[in-house]
KOLVO-119994 format. One record per residue (C-alpha): chain; x, y, z. Coordinates in Angstrom, 1 decimal, padded with zeros to 4 digits. Layout:
<mivo mol="A" east="X" north="Y" up="Z"/>
...
REM end
This chain:
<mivo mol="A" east="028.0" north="003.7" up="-011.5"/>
<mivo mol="A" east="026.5" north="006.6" up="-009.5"/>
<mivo mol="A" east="022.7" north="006.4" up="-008.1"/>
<mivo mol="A" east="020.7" north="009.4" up="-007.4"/>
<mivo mol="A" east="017.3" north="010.1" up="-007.0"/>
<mivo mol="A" east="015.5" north="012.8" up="-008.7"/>
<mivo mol="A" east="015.5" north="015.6" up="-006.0"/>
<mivo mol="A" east="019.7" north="014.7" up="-006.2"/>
<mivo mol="A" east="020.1" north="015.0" up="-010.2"/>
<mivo mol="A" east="017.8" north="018.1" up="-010.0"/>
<mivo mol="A" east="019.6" north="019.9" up="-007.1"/>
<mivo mol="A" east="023.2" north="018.8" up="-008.7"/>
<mivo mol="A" east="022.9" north="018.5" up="-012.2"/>
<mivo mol="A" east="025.6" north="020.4" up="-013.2"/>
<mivo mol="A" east="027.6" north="018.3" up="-011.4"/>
<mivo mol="A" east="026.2" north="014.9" up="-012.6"/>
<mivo mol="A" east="026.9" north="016.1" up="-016.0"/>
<mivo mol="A" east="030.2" north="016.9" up="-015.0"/>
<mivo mol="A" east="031.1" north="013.5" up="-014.3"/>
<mivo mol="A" east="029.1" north="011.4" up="-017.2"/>
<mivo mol="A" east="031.2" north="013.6" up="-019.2"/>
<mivo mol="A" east="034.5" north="011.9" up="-017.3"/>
<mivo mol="A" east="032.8" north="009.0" up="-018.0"/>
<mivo mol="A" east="030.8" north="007.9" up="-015.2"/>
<mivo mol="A" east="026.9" north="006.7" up="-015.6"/>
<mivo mol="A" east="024.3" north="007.8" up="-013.0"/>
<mivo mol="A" east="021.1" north="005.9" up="-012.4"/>
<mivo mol="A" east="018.3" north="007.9" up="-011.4"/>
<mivo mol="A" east="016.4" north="006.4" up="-008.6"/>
<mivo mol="A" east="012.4" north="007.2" up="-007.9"/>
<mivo mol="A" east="010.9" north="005.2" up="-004.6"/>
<mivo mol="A" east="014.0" north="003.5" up="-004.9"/>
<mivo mol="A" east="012.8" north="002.0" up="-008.5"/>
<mivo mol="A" east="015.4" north="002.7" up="-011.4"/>
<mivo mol="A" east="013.9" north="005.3" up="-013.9"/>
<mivo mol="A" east="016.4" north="006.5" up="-015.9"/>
<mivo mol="A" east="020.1" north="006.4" up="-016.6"/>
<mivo mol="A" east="022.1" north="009.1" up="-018.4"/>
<mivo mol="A" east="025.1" north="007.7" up="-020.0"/>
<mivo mol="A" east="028.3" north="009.1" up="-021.6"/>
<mivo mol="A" east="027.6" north="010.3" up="-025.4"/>
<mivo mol="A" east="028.3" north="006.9" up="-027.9"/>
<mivo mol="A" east="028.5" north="004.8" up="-024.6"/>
<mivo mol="A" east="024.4" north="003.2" up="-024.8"/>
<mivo mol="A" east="022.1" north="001.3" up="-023.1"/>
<mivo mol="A" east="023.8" north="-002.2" up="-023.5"/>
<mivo mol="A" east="027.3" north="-001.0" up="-022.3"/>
<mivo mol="A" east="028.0" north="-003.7" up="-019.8"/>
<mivo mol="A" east="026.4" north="-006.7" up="-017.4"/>
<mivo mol="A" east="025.8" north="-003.6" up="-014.2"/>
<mivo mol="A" east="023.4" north="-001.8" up="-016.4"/>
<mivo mol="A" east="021.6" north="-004.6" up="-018.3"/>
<mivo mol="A" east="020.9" north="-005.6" up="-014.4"/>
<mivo mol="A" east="019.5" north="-001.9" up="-013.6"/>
<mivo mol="A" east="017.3" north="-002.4" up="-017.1"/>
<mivo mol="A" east="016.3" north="-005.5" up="-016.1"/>
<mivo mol="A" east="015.0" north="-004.7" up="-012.1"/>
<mivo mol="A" east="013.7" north="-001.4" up="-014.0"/>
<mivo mol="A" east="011.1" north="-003.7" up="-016.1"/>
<mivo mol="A" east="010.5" north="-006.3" up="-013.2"/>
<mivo mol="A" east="009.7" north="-002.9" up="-011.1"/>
<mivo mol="A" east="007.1" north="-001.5" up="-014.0"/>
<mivo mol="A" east="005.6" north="-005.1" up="-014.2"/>
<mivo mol="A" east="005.3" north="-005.5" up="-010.9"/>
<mivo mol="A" east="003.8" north="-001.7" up="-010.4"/>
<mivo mol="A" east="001.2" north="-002.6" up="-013.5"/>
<mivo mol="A" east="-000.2" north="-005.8" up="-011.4"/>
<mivo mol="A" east="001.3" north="-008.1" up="-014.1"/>
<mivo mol="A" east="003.9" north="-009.9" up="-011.7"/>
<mivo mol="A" east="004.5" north="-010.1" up="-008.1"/>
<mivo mol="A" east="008.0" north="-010.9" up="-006.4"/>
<mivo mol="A" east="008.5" north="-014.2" up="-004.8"/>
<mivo mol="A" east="009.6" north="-013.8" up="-001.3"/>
<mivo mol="A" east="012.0" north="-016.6" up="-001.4"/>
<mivo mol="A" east="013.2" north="-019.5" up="-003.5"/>
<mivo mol="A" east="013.9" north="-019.5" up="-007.0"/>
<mivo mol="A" east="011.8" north="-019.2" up="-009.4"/>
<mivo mol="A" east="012.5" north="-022.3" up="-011.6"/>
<mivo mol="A" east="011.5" north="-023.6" up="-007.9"/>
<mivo mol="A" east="008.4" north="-024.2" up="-010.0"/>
<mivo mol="A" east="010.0" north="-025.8" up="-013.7"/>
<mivo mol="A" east="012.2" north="-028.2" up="-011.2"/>
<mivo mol="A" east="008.5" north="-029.6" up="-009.5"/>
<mivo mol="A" east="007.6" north="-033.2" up="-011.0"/>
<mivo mol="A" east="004.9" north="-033.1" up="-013.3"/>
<mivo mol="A" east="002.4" north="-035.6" up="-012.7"/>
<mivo mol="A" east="000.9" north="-037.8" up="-016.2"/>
<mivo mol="A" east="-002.6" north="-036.9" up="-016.4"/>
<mivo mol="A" east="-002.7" north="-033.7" up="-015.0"/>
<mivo mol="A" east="-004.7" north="-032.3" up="-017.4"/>
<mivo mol="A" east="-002.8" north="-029.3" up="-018.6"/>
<mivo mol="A" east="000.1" north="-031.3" up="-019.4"/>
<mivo mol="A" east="-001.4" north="-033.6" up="-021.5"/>
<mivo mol="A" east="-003.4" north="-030.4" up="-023.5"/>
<mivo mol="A" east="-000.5" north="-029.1" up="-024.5"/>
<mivo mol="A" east="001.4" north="-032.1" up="-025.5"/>
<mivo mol="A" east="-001.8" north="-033.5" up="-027.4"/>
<mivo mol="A" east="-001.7" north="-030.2" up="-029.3"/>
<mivo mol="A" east="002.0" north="-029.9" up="-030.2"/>
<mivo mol="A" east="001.2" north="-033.6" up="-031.8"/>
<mivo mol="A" east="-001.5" north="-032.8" up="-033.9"/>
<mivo mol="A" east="000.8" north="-029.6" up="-035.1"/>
<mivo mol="A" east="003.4" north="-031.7" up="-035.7"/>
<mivo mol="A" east="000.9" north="-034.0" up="-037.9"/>
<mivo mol="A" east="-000.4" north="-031.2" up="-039.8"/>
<mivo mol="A" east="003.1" north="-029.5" up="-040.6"/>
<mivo mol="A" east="002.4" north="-026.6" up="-038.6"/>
<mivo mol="A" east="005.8" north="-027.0" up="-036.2"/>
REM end
């Protein structure tokens, strides 16, 4: 897969074009955030694991440009699931006290 930012595709597209149409698929890059791909005609978006990555960091970068997530700066994030959970923590015992009464009133 071939990355290129805008100024790139613009200044080479011919070129580009030439070699989606050999089969190749370029990812076009703005502040180093994926904006756009341009595939092969019949090839699609969800043609293999490398793109459904690009799609994927594409979204987290929108999300994270819109103020709706931030990027950890290390760990993992199920850093958080794996933490123990103490009983009577409020929260915790919210939810659970919820699902019981949906459960009781054939809602789940």
């Amino acid at each position: 897969m071939i990355r290129a930012t805008i100024s790139e595709i613009k200044n080479g597209l011919s070129a580009y074009l030439r070699r989606v149409k050999a089969g190749e698929s370029v990812v076009v890059i703005e502040r180093k955030t994926p904006v756009a791909r341009i595939v092969p005609v019949g090839q699609g978006a969800g043609d293999g694991q490398e793109l459904d990555a690009v799609d994927r960091e594409a979204k987290l970068a929108r999300l994270v440009q819109a103020d709706i997530v931030t990027r950890r700066s290390s760990g993992s994030p199920l850093d958080i699931v794996r933490q123990p959970v103490r009983q009577g923590s409020g929260l915790l015992d919210a939810v659970l006290e919820e699902r019981s009464e949906e459960r009781r009133e054939g809602d789940r």
